[in-house]
C-alpha positions in Angstrom: -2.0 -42.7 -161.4 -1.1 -45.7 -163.8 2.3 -46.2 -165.1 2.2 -47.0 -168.9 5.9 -48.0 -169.5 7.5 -50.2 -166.9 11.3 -49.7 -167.2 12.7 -52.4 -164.5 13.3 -55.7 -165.2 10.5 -58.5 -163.1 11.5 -61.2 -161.5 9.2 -64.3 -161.1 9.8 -68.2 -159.6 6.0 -68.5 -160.8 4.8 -71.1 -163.2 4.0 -69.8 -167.1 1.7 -66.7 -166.5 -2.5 -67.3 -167.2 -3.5 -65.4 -170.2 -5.1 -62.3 -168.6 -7.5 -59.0 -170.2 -5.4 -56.5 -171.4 -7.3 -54.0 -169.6 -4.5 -52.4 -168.2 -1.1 -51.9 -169.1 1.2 -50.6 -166.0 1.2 -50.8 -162.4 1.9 -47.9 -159.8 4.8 -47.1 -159.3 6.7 -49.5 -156.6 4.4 -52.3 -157.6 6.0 -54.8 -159.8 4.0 -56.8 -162.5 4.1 -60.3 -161.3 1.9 -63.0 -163.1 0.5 -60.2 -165.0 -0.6 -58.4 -162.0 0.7 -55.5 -160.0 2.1 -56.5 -156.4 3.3 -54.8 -153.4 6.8 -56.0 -153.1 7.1 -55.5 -149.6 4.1 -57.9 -149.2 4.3 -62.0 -149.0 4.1 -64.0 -152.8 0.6 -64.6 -153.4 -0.7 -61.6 -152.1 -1.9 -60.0 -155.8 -3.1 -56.1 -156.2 -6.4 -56.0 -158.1 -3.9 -54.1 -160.3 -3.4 -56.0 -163.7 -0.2 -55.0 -166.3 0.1 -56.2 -170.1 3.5 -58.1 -169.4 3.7 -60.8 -167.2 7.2 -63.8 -167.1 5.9 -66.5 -169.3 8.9 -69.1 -168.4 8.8 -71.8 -165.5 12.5 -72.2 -164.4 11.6 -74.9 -162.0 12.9 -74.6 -158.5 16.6 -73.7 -159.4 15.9 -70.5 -161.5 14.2 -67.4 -161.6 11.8 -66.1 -164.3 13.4 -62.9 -165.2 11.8 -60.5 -167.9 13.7 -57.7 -169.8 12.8 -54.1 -170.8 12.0 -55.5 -174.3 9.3 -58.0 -172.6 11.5 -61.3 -173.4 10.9 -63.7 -170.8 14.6 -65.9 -169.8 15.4 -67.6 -167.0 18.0 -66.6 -164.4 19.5 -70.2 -162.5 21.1 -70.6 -159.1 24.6 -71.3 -159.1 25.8 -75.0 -160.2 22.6 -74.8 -163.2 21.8 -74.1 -166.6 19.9 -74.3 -169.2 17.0 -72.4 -170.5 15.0 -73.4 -167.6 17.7 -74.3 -164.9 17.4 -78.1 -165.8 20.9 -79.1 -166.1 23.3 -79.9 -163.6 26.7 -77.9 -163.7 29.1 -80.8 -161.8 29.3 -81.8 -158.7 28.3 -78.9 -157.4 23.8 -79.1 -158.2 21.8 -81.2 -155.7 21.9 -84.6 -156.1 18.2 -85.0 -156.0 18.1 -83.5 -159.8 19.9 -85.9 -161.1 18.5 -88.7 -163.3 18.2 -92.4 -161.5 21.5 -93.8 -163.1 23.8 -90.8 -162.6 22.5 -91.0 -158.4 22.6 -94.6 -158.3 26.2 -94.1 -159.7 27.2 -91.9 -157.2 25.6 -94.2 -154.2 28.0 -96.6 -156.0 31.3 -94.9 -155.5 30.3 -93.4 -152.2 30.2 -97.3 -151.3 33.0 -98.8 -153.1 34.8 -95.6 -151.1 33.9 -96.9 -147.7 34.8 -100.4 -148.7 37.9 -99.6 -149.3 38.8 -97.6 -146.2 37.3 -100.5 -144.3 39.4 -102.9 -146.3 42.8 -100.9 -145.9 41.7 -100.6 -141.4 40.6 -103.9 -141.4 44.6 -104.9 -142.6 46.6 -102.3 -140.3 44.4 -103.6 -137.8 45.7 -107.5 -138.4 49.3 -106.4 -139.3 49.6 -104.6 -135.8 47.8 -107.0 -134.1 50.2 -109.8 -135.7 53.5 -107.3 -134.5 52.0 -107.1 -131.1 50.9 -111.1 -130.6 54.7 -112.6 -129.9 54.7 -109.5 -127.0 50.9 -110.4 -125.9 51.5 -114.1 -125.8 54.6 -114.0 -123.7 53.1 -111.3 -121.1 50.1 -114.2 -120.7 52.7 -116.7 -120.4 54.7 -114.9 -117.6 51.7 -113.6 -115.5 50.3 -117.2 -115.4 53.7 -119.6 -115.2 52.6 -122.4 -117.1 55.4 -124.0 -117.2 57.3 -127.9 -117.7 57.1 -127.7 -113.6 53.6 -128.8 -113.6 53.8 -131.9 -115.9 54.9 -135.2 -114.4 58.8 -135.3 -116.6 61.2 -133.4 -113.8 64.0 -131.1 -116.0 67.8 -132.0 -115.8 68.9 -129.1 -114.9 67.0 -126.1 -113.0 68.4 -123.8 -115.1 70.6 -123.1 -118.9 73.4 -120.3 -118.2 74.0 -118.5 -121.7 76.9 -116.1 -121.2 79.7 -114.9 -123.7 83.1 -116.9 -123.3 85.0 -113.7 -122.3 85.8 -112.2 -119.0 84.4 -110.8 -117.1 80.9 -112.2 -117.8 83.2 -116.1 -117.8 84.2 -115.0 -114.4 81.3 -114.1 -113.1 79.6 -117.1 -114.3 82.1 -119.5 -112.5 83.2 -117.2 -109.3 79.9 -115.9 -108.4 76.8 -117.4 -109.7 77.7 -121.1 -110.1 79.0 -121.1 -106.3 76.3 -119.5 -105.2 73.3 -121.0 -106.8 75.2 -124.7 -107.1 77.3 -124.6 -103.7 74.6 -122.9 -102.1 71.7 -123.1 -103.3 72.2 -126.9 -104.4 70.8 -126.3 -107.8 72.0 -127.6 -110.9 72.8 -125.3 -113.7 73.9 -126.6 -117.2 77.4 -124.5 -118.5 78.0 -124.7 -122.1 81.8 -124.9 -120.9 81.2 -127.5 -118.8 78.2 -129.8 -120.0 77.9 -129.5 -123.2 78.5 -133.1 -125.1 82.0 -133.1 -126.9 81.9 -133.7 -130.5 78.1 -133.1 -131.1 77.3 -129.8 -132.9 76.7 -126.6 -130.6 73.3 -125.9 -131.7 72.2 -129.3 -131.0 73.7 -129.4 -127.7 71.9 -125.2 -127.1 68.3 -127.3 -127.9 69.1 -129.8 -125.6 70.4 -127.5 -122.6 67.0 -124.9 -123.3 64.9 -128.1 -123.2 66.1 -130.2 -120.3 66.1 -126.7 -118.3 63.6 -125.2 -116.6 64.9 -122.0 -117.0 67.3 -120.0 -118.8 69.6 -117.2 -117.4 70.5 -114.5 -119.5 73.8 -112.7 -118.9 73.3 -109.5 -120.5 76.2 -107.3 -121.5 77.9 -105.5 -124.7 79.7 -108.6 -125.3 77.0 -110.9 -124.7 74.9 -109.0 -128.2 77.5 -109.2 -130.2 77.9 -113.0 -130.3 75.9 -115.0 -133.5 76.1 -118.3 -130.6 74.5 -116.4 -127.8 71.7 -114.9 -130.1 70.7 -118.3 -130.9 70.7 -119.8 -127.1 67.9 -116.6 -126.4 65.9 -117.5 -129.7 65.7 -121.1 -129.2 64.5 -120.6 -125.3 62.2 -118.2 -126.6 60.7 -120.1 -128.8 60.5 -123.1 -126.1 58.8 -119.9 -123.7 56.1 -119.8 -126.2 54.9 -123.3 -126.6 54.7 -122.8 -122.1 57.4 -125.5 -121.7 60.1 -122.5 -120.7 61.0 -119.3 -118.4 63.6 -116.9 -119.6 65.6 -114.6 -116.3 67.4 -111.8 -118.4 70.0 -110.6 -115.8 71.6 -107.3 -117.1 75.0 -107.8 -115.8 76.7 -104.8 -118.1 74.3 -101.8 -119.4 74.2 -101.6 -123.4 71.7 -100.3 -125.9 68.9 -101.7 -125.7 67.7 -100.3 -128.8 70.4 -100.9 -130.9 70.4 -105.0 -130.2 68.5 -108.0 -132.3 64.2 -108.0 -132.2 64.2 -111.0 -130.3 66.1 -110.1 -127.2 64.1 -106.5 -127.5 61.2 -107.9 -126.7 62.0 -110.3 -124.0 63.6 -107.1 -122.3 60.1 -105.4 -122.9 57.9 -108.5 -122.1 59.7 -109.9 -118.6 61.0 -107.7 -115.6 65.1 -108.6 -116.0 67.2 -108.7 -112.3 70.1 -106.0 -112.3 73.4 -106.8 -111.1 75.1 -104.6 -108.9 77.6 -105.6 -106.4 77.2 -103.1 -104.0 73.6 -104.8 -103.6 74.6 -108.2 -104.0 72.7 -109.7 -101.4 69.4 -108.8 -102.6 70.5 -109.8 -105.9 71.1 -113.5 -105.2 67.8 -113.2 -102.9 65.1 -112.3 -105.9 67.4 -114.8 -108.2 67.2 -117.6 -105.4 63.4 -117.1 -105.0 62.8 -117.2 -108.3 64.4 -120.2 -109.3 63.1 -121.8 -105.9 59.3 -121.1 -106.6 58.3 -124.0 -108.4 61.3 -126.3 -107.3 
């Protein structure tokens, strides 16, 4: 039994239907009139009744839209989400494939995908160098101190074995005088340059802190609260930094007080993170002067 009047609405992704004999006008019932012929819908596309019907979708949608045909026979096409137009051609946003888009508008989008990547490349490529640049002074001086290339090796012997830069207030004065001139002078027979003592009258202080750092072949730190807080002292640990770098120099922090660390001037931060510092302690004394003595006495 044929069905004359087909009440539900066909759905095709076919191309424009072939003009067919109007022999027949319906299909059975469950067999919907595809390409003007009836087909078992539970079967694969392609696989055509020898049923023909009088209505078949006359629209190609392309690959983005179904062929849809009404009640009244009109033919329009249905699109997948992010197309339009009346045959799914155009390209709502960002959101159609890129492979439907014209040349230009893809080539476009290659651009800024690349002009994108550029730019995150660009804005590493600097962090990179600016952290790099933060972390060379603290790189350098690590190389310098594992390896000791120091003004030992060339043929000019230093005046004095090592620069003492302390803060002119007891007790790091006392301690200076009492304790570690007698013991690495009167003991130790080295020669240590004081600012109290050998310093050159009349000639300006940071002039005669350049000529202590560089006629030493060391320089001592005394490290306390009221060794940071002096502008004179600051400058005696910059300028044998700076002589440390160019390998002519050896810095020996010695924390004498405990301060915060933290809270003190770049410079000595990073001498204090870059080079193992000797603790004073005078209950442990002995092996104080010991590791101080040996150190001093390496390269003598």
């Amino acid at each position: 039994m044929l069905v004359n009047n087909i009440n539900e609405t066909v759905l095709t992704t076919g191309p424009t239907c072939n003009v067919i004999e109007r022999n027949e006008t319906g299909c059975p019932l469950g067999f919907p009139c595809i390409h003007g012929y009836c087909m078992n819908e539970t079967e694969a596309a392609g696989n055509f009744m020898r049923f023909r019907c009088g209505t078949c979708c006359e629209r190609n949608c392309s690959s983005h839209g179904l062929c849809v045909v009404d009640e009244e026979a009109k033919s329009t096409c249905s699109c997948d989400w992010g197309y339009s137009g009346d045959y799914c051609e155009v390209t709502d946003g960002p959101t159609g494939n890129l492979a439907t888009l014209p040349a230009k508008d893809v080539w476009k989008n290659k651009e800024y995908f690349f002009v994108l990547l550029l730019l995150i490349l660009l804005i590493s490529g600097i962090l990179t160098i600016y952290f790099l640049w933060r972390r060379k002074a603290a790189v350098v001086m690590r190389l310098v101190d594992k390896y000791q290339i120091w003004r030992e090796n060339s043929n000019a012997p230093c005046q004095y074995d090592a620069f003492v830069s302390y803060r002119t207030q007891d007790p790091d004065e006392s301690f200076v005088y009492k304790q570690l001139r007698r013991k690495l002078e009167d003991e130790a027979k080295l020669k240590l340059c004081l600012h109290g003592r050998d310093f050159t009258p009349g000639e300006a202080i940071a002039n005669n802190i350049i000529s202590a750092v560089n006629n030493s072949r060391y320089t001592i730190l005394i490290l306390s609260p009221r060794f940071v807080e002096s502008e004179w002292t600051r400058f005696e640990y910059q300028v044998a930094q700076r002589s440390m770098l160019q390998l002519r120099h050896r810095i020996i922090p010695v924390l004498f007080e405990d301060f915060e660390i933290q809270n003190s001037d770049p410079n000595l931060r990073l001498i204090l993170s870059t080079i193992t510092y000797l603790k004073w302690d005078p209950e442990q004394s002995t092996r104080f002067w010991e590791k101080l003595n040996l150190i001093l006495n390496k390269n003598s």
